[in-house]
Backbone bond lengths (Angstrom), bond angles and torsions (degrees), N, CA, C in turn:
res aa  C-N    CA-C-N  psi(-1)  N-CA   C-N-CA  omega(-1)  CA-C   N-CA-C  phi
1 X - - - 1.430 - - 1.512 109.26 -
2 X 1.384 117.88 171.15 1.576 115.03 174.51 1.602 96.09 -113.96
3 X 1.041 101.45 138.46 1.786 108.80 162.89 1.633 139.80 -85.57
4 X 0.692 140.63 175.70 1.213 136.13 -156.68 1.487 104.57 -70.60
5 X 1.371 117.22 -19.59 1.587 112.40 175.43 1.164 126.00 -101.99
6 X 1.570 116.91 23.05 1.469 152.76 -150.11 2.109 109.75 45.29
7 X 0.742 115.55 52.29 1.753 93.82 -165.54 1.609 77.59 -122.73
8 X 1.417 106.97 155.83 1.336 97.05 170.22 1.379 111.57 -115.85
9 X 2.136 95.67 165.87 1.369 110.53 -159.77 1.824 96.89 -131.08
10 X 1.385 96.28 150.91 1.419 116.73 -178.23 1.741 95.85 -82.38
11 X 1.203 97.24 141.46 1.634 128.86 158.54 1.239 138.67 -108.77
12 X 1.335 125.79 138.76 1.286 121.41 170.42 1.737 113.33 -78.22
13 X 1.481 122.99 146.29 1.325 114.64 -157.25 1.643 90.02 -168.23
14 X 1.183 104.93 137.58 1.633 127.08 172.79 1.569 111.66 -114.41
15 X 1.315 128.23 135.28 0.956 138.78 144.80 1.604 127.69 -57.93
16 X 1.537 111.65 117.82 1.509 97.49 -179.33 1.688 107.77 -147.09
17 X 1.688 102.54 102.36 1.689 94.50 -158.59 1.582 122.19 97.97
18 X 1.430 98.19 -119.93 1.555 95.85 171.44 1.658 91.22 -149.81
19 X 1.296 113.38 63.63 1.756 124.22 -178.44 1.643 87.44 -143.46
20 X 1.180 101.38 138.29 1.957 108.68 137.96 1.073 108.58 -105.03
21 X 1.704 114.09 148.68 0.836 120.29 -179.13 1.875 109.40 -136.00
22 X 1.197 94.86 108.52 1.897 104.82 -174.62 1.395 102.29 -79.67
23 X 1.697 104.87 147.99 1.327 142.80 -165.59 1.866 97.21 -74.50
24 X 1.187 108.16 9.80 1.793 104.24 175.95 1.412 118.76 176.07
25 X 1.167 118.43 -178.67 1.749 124.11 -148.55 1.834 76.18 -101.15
26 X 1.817 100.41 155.32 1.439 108.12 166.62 1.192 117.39 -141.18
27 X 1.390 151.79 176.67 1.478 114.39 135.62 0.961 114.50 -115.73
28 X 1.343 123.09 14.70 1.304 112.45 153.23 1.518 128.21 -144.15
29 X 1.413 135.59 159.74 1.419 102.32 -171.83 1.378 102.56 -155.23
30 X 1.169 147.80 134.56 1.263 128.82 157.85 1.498 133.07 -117.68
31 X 1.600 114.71 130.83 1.222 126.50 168.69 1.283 130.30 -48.20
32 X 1.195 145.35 113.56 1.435 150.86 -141.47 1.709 99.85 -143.01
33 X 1.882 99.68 120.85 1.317 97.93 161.81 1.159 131.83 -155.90
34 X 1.697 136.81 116.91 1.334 136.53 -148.93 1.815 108.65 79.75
35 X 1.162 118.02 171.81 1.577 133.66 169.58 1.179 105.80 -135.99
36 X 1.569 84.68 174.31 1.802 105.71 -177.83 1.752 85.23 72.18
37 X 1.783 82.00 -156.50 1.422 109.95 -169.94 1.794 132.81 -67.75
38 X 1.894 83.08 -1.70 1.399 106.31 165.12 1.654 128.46 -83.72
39 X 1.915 104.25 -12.65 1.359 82.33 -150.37 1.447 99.18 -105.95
40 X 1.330 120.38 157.84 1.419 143.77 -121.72 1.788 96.64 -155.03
41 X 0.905 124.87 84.56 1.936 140.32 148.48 1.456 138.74 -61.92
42 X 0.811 137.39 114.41 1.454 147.41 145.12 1.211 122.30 -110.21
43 X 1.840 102.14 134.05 1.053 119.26 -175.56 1.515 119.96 -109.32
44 X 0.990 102.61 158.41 1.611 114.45 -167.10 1.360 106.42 -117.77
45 X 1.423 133.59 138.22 0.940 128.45 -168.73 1.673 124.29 -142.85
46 X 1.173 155.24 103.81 1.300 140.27 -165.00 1.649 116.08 -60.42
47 X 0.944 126.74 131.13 1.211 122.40 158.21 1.166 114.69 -89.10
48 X 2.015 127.06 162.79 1.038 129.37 106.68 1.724 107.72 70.47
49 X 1.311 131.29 133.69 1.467 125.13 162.81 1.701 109.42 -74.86
């Protein structure tokens, strides 16, 4: 996830199915995968109430 001071922070997270499901609310978070010139992100984002 990113934190309120944008830096990002590790989560605790379970697999259940084909969902993760993290140990807390965010609004924002990003998915991270591989490095270097491989690595490839999506972000997740809360909207709106």
């Amino acid at each position: 996830m990113v934190d309120a001071d944008g830096a990002d922070a590790l989560v605790n997270y379970q697999v259940v199915g084909r969902y993760y499901v993290v140990d807390r609310l965010f609004q924002r978070a990003v998915l991270v995968s591989g490095t270097g010139k491989e690595r490839q992100e999506i972000t997740i984002a809360r909207m709106g109430a």
